[in-house]
C-alpha positions as CSV (number, residue, x, y, z in Angstrom):
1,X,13.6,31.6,-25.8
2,X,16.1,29.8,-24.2
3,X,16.0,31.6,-20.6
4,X,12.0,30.4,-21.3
5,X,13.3,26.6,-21.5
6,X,15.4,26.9,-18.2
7,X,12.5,28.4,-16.5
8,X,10.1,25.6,-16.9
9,X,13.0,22.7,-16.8
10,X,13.8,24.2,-13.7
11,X,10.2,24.6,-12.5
12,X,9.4,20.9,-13.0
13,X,12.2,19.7,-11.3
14,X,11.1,21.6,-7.8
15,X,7.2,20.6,-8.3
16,X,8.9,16.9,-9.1
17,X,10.7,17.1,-5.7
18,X,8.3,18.6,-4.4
19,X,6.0,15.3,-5.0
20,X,8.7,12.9,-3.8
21,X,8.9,14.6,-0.3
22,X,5.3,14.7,0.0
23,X,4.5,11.4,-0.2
24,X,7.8,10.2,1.5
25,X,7.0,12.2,4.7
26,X,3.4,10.4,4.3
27,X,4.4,7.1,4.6
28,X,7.0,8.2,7.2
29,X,4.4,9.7,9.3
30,X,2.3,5.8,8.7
31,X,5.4,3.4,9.5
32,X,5.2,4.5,13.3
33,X,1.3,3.1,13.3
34,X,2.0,0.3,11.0
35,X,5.4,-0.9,13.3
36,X,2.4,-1.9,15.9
37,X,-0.1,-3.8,13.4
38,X,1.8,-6.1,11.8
39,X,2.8,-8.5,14.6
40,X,4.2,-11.2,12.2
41,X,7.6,-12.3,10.7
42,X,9.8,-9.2,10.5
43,X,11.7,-11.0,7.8
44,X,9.1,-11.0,5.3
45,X,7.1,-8.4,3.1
46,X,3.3,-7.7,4.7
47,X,-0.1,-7.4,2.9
48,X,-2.8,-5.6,5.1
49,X,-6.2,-6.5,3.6
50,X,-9.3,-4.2,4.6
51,X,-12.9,-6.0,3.9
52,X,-16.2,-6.1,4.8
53,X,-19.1,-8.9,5.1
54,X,-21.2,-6.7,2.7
55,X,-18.3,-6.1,0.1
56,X,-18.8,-8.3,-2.9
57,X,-15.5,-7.3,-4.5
58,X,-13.9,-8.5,-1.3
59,X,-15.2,-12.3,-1.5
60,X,-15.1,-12.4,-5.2
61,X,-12.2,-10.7,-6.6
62,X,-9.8,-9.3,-3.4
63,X,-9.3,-12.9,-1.8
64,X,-9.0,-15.4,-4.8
65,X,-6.1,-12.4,-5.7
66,X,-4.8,-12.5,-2.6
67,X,-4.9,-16.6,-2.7
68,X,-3.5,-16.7,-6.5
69,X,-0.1,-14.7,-5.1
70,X,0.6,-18.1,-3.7
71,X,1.7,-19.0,-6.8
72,X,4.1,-16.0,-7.8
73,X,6.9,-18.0,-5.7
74,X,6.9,-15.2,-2.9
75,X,6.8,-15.8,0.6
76,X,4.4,-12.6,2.6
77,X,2.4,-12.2,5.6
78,X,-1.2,-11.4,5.3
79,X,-3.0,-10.0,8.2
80,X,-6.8,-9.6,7.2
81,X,-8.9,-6.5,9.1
82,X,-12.3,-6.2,8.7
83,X,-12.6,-2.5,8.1
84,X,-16.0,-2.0,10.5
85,X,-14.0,-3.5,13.4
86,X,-10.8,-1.8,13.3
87,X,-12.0,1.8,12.3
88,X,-8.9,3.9,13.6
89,X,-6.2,1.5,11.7
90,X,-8.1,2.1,8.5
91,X,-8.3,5.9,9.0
92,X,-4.8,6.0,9.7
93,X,-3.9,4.5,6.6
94,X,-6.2,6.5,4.8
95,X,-8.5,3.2,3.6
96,X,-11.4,5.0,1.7
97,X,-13.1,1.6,0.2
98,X,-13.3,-1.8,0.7
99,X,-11.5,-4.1,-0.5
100,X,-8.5,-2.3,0.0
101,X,-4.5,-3.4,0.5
102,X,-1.4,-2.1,2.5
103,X,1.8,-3.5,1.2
104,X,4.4,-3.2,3.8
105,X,8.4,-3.7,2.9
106,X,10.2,-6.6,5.2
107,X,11.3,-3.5,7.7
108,X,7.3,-2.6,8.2
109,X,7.3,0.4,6.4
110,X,4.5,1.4,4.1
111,X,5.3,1.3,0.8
112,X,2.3,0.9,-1.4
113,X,-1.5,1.8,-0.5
114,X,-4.3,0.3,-3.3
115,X,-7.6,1.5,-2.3
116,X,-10.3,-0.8,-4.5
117,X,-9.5,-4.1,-6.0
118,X,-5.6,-4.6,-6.3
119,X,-5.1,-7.6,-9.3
120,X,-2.6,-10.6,-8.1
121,X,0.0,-9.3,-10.7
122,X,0.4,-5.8,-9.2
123,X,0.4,-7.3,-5.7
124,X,3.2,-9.6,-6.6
125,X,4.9,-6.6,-8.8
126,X,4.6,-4.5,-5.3
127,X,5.9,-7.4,-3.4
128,X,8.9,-7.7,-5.4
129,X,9.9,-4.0,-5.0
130,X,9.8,-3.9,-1.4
């Protein structure tokens, strides 16, 4: 029984790590495309913000989000795309709806991807752990 305990402790630590390299290499792999989109203040965390003209969400939920992290005290960059025009960037990223955000750490590197409405309080919550 106990051989049976080591087995599977020692299983889910390789899938585990296995999971953490995965999506480490991924973001690896987007922080060479992402050095060359956000052309803004290197000192400061970036938001990348896909939309549309016919995406509701977008004007009613994503931007008065986006507008409300204002008042979470945290200085950012925004860079706004709209997703039609800048087809490439957003399959690079892996953008499969509008409204969609890219938080970015003060060095450029991806660090968080929200496809679909991201809430001012988990934007600010990503922010802070960049």
């Amino acid at each position: 029984m106990f051989e049976r305990v080591v087995i599977l402790v020692l299983v889910i630590t390789i899938i585990s790590f296995l999971i953490k390299w995965f999506f480490n290499n991924r973001f690896k792999r987007l922080n060479n495309l992402v050095y060359d989109i956000a052309g803004t203040n290197s000192g400061l965390p970036t938001i990348i913000y896909f939309w549309t003209e016919q995406c509701s969400q977008c004007f009613c939920l994503q931007k008065p989000a986006l507008s409300k992290l204002k008042h979470y005290d945290q200085d950012f960059n925004l860079v706004s795309y709209n997703a039609f025009n800048e087809v490439e960037v957003a399959k690079k990223l892996n953008i499969k709806t509008v409204p969609a955000t890219v938080v970015l750490s003060k060095m450029n590197e991806v660090r968080f991807i929200n496809n679909g409405f991201a809430s001012e309080q988990l934007l600010a919550s990503q922010i802070k752990e960049t």
